[in-house]
N, C-alpha and C positions, 0 to 999 in steps of 0.2 A: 504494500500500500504506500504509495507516495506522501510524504509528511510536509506541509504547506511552510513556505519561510514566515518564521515568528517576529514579528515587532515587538519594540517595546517603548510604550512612551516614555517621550525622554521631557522635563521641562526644561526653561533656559538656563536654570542654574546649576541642571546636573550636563550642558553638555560642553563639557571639558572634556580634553582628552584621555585622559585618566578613566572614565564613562564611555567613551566612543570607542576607544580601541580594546574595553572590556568587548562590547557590542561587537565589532569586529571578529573578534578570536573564536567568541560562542556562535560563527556564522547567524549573528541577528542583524535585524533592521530597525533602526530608528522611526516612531513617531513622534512627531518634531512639537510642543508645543508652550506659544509665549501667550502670556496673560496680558493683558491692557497696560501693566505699568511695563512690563517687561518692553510692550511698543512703544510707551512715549520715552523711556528711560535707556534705554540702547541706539547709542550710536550707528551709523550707516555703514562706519568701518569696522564696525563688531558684526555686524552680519556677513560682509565680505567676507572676514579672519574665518566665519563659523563656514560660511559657502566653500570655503576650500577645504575646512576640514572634513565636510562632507566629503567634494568630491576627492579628495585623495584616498578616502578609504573605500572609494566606490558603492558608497550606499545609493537607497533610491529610496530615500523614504516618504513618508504618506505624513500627513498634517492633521492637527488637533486646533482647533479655532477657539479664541479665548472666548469664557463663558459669565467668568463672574458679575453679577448686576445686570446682566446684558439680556435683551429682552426684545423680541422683532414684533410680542403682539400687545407691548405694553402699555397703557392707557395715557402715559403722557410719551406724546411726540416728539418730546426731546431724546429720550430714552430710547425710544425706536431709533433717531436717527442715530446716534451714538452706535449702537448695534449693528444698525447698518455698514455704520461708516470701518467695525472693528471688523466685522467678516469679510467686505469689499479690500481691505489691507491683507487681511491673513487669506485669501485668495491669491492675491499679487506677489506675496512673499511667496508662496507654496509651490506658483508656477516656476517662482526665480529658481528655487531649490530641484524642481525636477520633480516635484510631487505630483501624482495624478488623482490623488482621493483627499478628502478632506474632512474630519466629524466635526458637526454643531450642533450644538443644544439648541433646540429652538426656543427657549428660555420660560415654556408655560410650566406653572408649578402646580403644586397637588389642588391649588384652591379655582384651575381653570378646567381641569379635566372634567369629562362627562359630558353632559349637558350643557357648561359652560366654554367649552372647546372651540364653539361654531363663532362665537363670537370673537373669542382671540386670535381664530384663525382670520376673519374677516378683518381686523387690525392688522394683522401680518402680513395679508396678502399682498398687501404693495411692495413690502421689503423682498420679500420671498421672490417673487417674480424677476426684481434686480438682481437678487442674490443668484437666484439659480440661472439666468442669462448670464449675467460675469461668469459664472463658471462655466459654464457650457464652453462661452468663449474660450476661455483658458486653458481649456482642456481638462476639468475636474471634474468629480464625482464629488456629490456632497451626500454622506450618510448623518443623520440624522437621528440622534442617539435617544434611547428609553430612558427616564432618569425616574420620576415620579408615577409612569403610569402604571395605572392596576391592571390593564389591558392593552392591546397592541391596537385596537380602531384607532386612536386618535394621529397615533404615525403614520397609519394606515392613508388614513383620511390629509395628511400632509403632504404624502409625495401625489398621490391618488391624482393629481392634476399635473403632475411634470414627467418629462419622457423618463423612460426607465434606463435608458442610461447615465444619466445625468443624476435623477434623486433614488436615492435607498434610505437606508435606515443602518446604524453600528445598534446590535445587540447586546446590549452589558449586562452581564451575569451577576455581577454585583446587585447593582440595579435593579435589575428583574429579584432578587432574591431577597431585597427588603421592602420592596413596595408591590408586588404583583401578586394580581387574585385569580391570575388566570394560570393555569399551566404551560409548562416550558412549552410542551408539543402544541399547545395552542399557536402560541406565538411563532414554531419555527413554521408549522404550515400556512398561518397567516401572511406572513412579510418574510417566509424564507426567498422566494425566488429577487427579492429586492431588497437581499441582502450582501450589504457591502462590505459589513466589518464587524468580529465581534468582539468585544473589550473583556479580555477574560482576567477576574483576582475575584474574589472569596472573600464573606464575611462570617460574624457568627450571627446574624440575623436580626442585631440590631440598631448597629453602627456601620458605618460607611468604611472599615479595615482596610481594604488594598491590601488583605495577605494572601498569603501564595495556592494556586490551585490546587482546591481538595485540602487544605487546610482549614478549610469552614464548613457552612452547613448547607453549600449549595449542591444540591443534584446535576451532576451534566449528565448522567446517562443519555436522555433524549438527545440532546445536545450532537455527544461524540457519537451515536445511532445516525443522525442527522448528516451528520456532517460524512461519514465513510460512506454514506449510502448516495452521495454527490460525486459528480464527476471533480474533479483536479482545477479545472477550468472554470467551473460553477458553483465554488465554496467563496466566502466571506474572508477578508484577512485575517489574522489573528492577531491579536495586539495584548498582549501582558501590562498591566496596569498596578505594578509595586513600585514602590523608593530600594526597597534592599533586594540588594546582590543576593542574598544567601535566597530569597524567596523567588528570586528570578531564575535562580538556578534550579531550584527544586520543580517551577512551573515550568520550566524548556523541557527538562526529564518529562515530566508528569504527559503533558499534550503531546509529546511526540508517542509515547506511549499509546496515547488513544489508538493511534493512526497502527501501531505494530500489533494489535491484539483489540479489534474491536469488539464494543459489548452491546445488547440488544438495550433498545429502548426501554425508561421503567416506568 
């Protein structure tokens, strides 16, 4: 069975050398990701210095668009545009870099889901439309990540209006496993086929951990089922989402694992 190349997000403050050429050795791949201050507080020859440490290690990596505050269906229009204006940069940056995919939080929280959805989708809509034309332009993929939902309709209902190359959805395991009321296999037959990327680290169910796969209380079974029963070509990236080495090392064993011995959906 063929074992997919692993990412791992990287933020701006861990990519130092020292970080990279870890990434390197463990044949991984960088997902790249700066926050708001990170953009207005780095210099244009600090991106250069990072631009070549990319390419000299010959990575290709995929991008993570800053989230915090940030809000494309937010009821005051300054907020929107601010939003705007952070994904339309981390777009620009992403192509610089050689990126062809990109995750963002489309910024609605636990108190817009459901029945309140339609209307922050209708707020969004203008942003979204730019957003996903700039990238089309540029050549990205924008996946579009679960953070709060208890079900997959409302992402569902996000790309639902943009070409399927263009919008997907990043699956986060984490995510799904403290706020979802719906089952894994729900969700992979829901938005698997416009699935871009899945953000794989573990909690114990009631905090947001980032620790390493299979160290918490999340089920992949369905998951790793899911995913062997895809072709090579038609699986989602995989992205590991820890700060320590020790737990990235134990989640590169663990996932490749799935791939050498798969096990039936549970």
């Amino acid at each position: 069975m063929t074992v997919p190349t692993i990412y791992v997000n990287l933020s701006y403050r861990h990519m130092k050398a020292e970080e990279l050429d870890f990434l390197a050795i463990q044949g991984l791949q960088p997902e790249l990701y700066f926050s708001g201050e990170d953009i207005d507080s780095t210099a244009p020859e600090a991106f250069d210095a990072l631009q070549g440490e990319i390419a000299s290690r010959k990575f290709k990596p995929i991008w993570h668009a800053p989230f915090f505050d940030l809000n494309l269906g937010a009821h005051d229009p300054k907020i929107r545009s601010v939003s705007l204006d952070r994904l339309n940069w981390s777009i620009d940056l992403a192509k610089r870099f050689g990126a062809d995919q990109i995750v963002v939080h489309p910024g609605f929280g636990p108190y817009v889901l459901g029945k309140n959805f339609s209307h922050w989708f209708d707020r969004a809509r203008p942003s979204l439309d730019t957003v996903m034309a700039h990238a089309e332009k540029a050549g990205l993929r924008i996946a579009f990540e679960n953070i709060y939902d208890a079900c997959p309709g409302d992402l569902a209902a996000l790309i639902e209006p943009y070409p399927e190359k263009v919008a997907g959805v990043c699956f986060d395991t984490g995510h799904f496993n403290l706020f979802s009321q719906t089952a894994m296999k729900t969700w992979l037959e829901r938005l698997g086929n416009r699935m871009f990327e899945c953000h794989l680290h573990d909690n114990l169910g009631s905090e947001d951990d980032h620790i390493a796969v299979e160290d918490g209380t999340v089920k992949y079974g369905p998951l790793i089922a899911w995913l062997n029963a895809r072709e090579p070509a038609k699986r989602p990236r995989l992205t590991l989402e820890m700060e320590q080495k020790t737990h990235v090392i134990k989640s590169v064993t663990r996932v490749k694992n799935w791939f050498a011995a798969p096990v039936e959906s549970l």
